[in-house]
C-alpha positions in Angstrom: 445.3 56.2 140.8 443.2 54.3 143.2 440.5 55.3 145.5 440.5 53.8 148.9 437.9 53.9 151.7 439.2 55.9 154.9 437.8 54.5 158.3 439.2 57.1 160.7 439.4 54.6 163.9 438.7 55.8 168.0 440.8 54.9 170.6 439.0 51.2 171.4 440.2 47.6 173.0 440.1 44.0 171.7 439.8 41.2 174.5 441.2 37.5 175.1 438.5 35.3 176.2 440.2 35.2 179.8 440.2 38.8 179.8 436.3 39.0 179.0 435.4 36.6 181.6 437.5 38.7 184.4 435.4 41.7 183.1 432.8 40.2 182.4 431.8 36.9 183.9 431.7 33.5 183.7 429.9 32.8 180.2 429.6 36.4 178.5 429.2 36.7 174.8 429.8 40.4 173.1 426.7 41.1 171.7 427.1 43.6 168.1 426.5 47.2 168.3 427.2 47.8 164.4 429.2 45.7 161.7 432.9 47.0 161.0 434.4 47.3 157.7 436.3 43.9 157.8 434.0 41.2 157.6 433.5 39.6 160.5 434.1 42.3 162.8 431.7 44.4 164.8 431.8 46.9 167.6 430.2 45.6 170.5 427.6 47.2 172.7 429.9 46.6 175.7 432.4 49.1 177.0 435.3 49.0 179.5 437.1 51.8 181.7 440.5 51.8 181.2 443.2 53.5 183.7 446.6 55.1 183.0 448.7 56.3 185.7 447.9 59.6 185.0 444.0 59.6 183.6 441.3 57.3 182.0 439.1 57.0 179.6 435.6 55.6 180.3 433.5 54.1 177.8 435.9 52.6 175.4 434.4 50.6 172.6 434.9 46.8 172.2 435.7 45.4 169.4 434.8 41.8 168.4 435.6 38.9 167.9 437.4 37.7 170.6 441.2 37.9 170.1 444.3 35.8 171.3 445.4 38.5 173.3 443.9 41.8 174.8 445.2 44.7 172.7 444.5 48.4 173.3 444.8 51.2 170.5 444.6 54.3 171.5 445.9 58.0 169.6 449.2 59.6 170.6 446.9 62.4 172.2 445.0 59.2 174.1 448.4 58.3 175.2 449.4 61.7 177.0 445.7 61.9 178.8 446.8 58.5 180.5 450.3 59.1 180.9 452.0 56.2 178.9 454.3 55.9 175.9 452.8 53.4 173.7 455.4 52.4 170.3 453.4 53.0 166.8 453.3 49.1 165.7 451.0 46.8 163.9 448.3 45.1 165.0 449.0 41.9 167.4 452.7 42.9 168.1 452.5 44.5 171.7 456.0 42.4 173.2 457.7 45.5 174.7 454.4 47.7 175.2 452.8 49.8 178.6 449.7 48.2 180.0 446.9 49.6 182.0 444.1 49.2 184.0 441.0 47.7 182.6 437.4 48.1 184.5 434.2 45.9 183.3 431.4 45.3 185.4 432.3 42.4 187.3 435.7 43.1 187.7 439.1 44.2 186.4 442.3 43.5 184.9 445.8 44.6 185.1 447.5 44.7 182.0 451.3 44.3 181.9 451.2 45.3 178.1 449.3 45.9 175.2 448.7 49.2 174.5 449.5 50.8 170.9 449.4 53.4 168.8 448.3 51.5 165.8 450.3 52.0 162.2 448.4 53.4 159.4 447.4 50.5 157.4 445.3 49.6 154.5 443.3 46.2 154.3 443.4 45.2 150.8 441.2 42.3 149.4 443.9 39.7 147.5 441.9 40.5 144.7 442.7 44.5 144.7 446.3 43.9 145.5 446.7 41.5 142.5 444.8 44.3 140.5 447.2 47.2 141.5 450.3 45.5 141.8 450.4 45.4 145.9 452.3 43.0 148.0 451.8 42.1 151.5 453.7 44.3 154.1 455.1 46.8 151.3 454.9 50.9 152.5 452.9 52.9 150.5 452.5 56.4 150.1 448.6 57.5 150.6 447.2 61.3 149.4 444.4 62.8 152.0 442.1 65.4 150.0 440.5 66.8 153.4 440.2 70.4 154.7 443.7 70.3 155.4 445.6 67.4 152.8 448.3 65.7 153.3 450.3 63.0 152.1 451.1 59.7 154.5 453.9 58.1 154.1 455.0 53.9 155.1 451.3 52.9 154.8 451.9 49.3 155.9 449.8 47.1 153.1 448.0 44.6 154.4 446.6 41.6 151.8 444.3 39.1 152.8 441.4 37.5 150.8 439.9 38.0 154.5 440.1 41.8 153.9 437.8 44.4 152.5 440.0 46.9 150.8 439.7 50.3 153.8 442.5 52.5 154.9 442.7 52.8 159.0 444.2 55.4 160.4 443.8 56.9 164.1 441.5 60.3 165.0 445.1 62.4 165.1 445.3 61.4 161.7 442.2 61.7 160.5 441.9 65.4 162.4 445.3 66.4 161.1 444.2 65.7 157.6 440.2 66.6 158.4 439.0 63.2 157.3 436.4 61.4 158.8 435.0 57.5 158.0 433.9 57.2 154.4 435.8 59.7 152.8 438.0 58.6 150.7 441.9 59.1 150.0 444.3 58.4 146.7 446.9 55.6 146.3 450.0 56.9 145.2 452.2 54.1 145.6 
């Protein structure tokens, strides 16, 4: 079976271009910290505080490019530090979601949603899902050889000849399974 590329993913938050300027000022461009595994996304150097009613998190990781819309994924464990409920969904759909508190330096935001807990997912490359028979959106079943393996279940596919084939999941996922970024996991289908 297939080998797949695990990037275990920390609690991190994608801005709108409105939202950047409120944090950020008038004009601000993200500037790269390190490349990501899809192409064309980085983490930037620039962090944000974000607030929940009942803790924060300082420090979180941007990720770039600029996005539609601000979206926040955190781990369910994230979630109980800052005392919100966030659903498990894909990316982009946060209708229906808590918001928080975001602090930049030069000012903040008040988010009325956009938090997540981000589904497992696996990017594929067109080219690797025509190769193994994947269709966009189907549920796959994934096998973690870690210190502690397990087998994931409704791994959302997602195909795109935008995509570099990597399997996200979130750092209760990757702990549970003790995985970490680069290790790699089996496609069972």
């Amino acid at each position: 079976m297939p080998m797949i590329p695990i990037g275990v993913s920390a609690r991190h938050i994608h801005l709108s271009q409105t939202d950047l300027v409120a944090l950020f000022g008038e004009g601000y461009e993200l500037s790269s910290f390190k490349d990501l595994s899809q192409p064309g996304q980085f983490a930037a150097q620039e962090t944000v505080a974000i607030i929940g009613p009942k803790g924060q998190f300082d420090k979180v990781r941007i990720l770039g490019p600029i996005r539609p819309q601000t979206q926040i994924e955190v781990s369910r464990t994230d979630a109980f530090t800052l005392g919100i409920h966030p659903p498990v969904r894909e990316s982009g759909h946060i209708e229906g979601t808590p918001g928080v508190r975001v602090i930049g330096p030069k000012g903040e935001v008040t988010l009325e949603q956009g938090v997540i807990v981000a589904a497992r997912h696996i990017h594929f490359h067109a080219s690797d899902a025509t190769q193994w028979g994947i269709q966009d959106k189907q549920l796959l079943r994934v096998h973690l050889r870690g210190e502690r393996p397990l087998i994931f279940e409704d791994v959302i596919a997602r195909v795109s000849d935008q995509f570099a084939l990597d399997m996200h999941i979130d750092t209760d996922e990757g702990n549970a399974a003790g995985v970490k970024t680069g290790d790699k996991a089996e496609l069972l289908l």
